[in-house]
N, C-alpha and C positions, 0 to 999 in steps of 0.2 A: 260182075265179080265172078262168073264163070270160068274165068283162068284161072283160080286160086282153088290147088286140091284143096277137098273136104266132105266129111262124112259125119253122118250123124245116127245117135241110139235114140229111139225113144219107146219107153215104157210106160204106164200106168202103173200106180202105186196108190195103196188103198192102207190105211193104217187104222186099226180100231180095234176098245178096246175089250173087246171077246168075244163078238162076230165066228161063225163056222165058216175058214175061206171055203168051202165049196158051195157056203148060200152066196158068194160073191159069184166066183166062177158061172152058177147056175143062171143070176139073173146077169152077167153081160156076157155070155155066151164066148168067153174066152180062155183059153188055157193059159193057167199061170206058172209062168219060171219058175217062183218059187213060193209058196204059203206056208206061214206057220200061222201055228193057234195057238192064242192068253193059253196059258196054263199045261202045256205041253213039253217036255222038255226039249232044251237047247240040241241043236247040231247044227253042224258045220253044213255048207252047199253040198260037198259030198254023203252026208250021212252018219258022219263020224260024232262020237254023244260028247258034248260039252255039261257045263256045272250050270245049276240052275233048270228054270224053265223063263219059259215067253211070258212079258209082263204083260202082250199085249200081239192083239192078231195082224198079219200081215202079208198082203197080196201083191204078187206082181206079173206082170206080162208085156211082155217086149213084142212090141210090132215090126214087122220085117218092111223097111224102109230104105233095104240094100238097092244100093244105086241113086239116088235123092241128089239130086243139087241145090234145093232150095228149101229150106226148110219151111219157111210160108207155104208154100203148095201142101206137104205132109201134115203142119197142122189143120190147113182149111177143111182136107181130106178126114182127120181124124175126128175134126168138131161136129160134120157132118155126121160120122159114123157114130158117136158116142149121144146125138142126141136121142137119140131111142131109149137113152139108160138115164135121161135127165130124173124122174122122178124117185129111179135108187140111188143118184148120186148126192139128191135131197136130202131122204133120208137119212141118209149113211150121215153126212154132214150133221145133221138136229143132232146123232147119236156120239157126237162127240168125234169124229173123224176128220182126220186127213187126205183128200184124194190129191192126186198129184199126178200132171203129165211132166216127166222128167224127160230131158233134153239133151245129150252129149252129143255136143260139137266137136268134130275132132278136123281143127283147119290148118295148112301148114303155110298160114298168114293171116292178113288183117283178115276178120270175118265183119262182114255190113250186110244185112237186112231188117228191111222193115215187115215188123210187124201190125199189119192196120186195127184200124179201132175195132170194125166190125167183127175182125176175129180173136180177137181180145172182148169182146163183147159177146159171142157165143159162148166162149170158155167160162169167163163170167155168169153166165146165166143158169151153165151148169154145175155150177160151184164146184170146179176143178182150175186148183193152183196151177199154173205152170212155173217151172224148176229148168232153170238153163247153167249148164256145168261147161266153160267151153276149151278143152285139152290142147297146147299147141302141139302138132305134126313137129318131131324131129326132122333136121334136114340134113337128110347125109352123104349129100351129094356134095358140100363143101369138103374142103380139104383142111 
């Protein structure tokens, strides 16, 4: 399937509900795109103040994956890396949590890969969901 352009996001996403993101940040040693915190008021990505505040806390971090042809290699790669944090991501989970490695496909055609048991079997162990969004490539090279 390497003839068929395509590219992929993948972030970590951590949802709970009123957790300080920088005890997240602190125990997986990542910097997040973007955190808010339960009880904080709303804003926009830029800054800008909305109505309300956060029902609920929430962290994110986008791993740089620019260049990937296969997305199975970047997860096996990532399962590997996040096993150091299995026992926060326990935690987090007892506390009423959602973790989440989210996935954007972006292919400009049929996308096929398999993903093996064993690496659906580490993720599993870490009790981290995985979340696949897959975007088709516009193609405008037709007439």
């Amino acid at each position: 399937m390497e003839h068929i352009a395509r590219s992929f996001q993948v972030s970590l996403s951590i949802s709970h509900p009123d957790i300080d993101p920088t005890e997240i940040t602190t125990a997986l040693g990542l910097p997040p795109r973007r955190a808010t915190r339960a009880g904080a008021p709303r804003t926009t990505p830029r800054g800008d103040r909305l109505t309300g505040v956060y029902e609920f806390s929430c962290w994110t971090h986008e791993f740089d994956v620019e260049g990937a042809s296969a997305l199975c290699v970047v997860l096996e790669a990532l399962a590997t890396r996040l096993q150091r944090h299995q026992q926060f991501f326990h935690r987090v989970v007892r506390e009423g949590v959602s973790v989440q490695l989210f996935c954007g496909i972006f292919a400009a055609g049929n996308w096929d890969e398999i993903l093996p048991h064993t690496l659906m079997g580490q993720f599993a162990s870490l009790q981290v969901d995985l979340r696949f969004d897959v975007y088709p490539k516009e193609d405008n090279t037709s007439a």
